[in-house]
Residue, then its C-alpha position, 0 to 999 in steps of 0.5 A: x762240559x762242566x768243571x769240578x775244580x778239586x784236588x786228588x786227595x780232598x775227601x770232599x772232591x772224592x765224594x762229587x767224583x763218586x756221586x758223578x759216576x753212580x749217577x751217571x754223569x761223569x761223562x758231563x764233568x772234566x776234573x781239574x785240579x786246584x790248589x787252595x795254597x796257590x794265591x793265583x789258582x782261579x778257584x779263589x775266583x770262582x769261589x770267594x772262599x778258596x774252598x773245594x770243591x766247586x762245579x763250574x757249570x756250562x754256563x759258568x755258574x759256580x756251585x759250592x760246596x760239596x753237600x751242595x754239589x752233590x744235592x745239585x748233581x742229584x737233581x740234575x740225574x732226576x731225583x732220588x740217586x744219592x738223596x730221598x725226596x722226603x720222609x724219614x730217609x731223607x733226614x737220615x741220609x742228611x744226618x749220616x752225610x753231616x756225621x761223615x763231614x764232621x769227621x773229615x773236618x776234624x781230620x784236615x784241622x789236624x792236618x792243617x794245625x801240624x802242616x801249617x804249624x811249627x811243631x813246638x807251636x802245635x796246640x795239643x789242647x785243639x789236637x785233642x778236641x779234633x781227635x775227640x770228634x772222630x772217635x766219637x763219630x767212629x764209635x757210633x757208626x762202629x755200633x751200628x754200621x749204616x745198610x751198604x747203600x749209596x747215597x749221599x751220607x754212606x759216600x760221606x762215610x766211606x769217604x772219611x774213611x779214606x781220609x783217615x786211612x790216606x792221612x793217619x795210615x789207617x790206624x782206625x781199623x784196628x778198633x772199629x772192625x765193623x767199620x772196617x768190615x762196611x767199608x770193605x762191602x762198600x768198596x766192593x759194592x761201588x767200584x767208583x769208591x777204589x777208582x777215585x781213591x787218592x795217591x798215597x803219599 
C-alpha cells in the first residue's frame, strides 16, 4: 500500500486525493497526516524539504511534490487521466495546473507571513505582492473560465479556490461570479472535490 504523507487543509495534498479518487486508486493509498511544524514528524525524512505532499510507494521510494505526484499517479492509471499525452492540450492543462499553484502559493505566504509574524512586524509591502498575484490570476480565469473537465490544471483551480474560501472565507465570490459559477459545476461534476474538502476552522 502506498502512503500520502499530507495535512487535511493543505490545497496541494487535496489535489492528490481528488487525482486518486478520479483515477482510481484510492484504493492503493493510505492518507496519513503530517505536520511541517513538528521537527519529529517523519516526513522532514522522507522529503528533505519538509514539504507536502509526498507518496510513500510500496517499495519505500519517496515522490515529491504535488505536480510531480499527480503526473506520477497519471502514469501509474495508464495515461491520458488528468494529463494530455501531447499537443497543445498538454501544455495548457500544465499552464492552467502552474496558474492554480501560483495562486495557492501566494495565499499560504499570506497565511504564513501573519501565522508566523507578530502582527506589528506584518510586512504590508510582501502582503501586498502576494494578494496581487491572486487578483490577477483570478481576474484572467473569471474572463474566461476553464471547460468543466478534470484534469490536472482544473483540479488545481478548484483546489485554489477552496484555499481561499477555507482561508480568507470566500471573500473572492463576490467579484468573480463566473468563477464562482465553474467551481459549482466543478464541484457537481466531481464529487470527490466536497468529499476531500478541508475542516473549516
Amino acid at each position: 500500500m502506498m502512503i500520502l504523507r499530507s495535512s487535511p487543509a493543505s490545497p496541494f495534498g487535496r489535489k492528490v486525493k481528488i487525482a486518486m479518487h478520479h483515477l482510481g486508486l484510492a484504493d492503493q493509498i493510505t492518507v496519513e497526516k503530517s505536520d511541517t511544524t513538528d521537527p519529529a514528524d517523519s516526513i522532514r525524512s522522507q522529503n528533505p524539504l519538509g514539504k507536502i505532499p509526498a507518496l510513500i510507494l510500496t517499495d519505500g521510494t519517496v515522490i515529491y511534490d504535488s505536480p510531480v505526484i499527480l503526473e506520477f499517479l497519471d502514469a501509474l492509471a495508464g495515461g491520458g487521466g488528468i494529463l494530455p499525452r501531447d499537443g497543445a492540450d498538454r501544455w495548457r492543462v500544465l499552464t492552467l495546473h502552474a496558474l492554480g499553484d501560483g495562486i495557492m502559493d501566494a495565499a499560504l505566504l499570506q497565511v504564513y507571513e501573519k501565522r508566523f509574524r507578530d502582527e506589528a512586524t506584518h510586512n504590508e509591502r510582501w502582503l501586498d505582492l502576494q494578494a496581487g498575484k491572486i487578483t490577477r490570476g483570478l481576474t484572467v480565469l473569471n474572463a474566461g473560465p476553464p471547460e468543466v473537465a478534470v484534469n490536472m490544471g482544473t483540479i488545481a483551480i478548484a483546489c485554489a479556490l477552496g484555499y481561499l474560501d477555507l482561508r480568507f472565507e470566500g471573500a473572492w465570490r463576490k467579484q468573480y461570479p463566473a468563477l464562482e459559477a465553474w467551481l459549482t459545476g466543478f464541484a457537481a461534476a466531481v464529487p470527490s472535490f466536497e468529499k476531500t474538502a478541508p475542516p473549516q476552522s
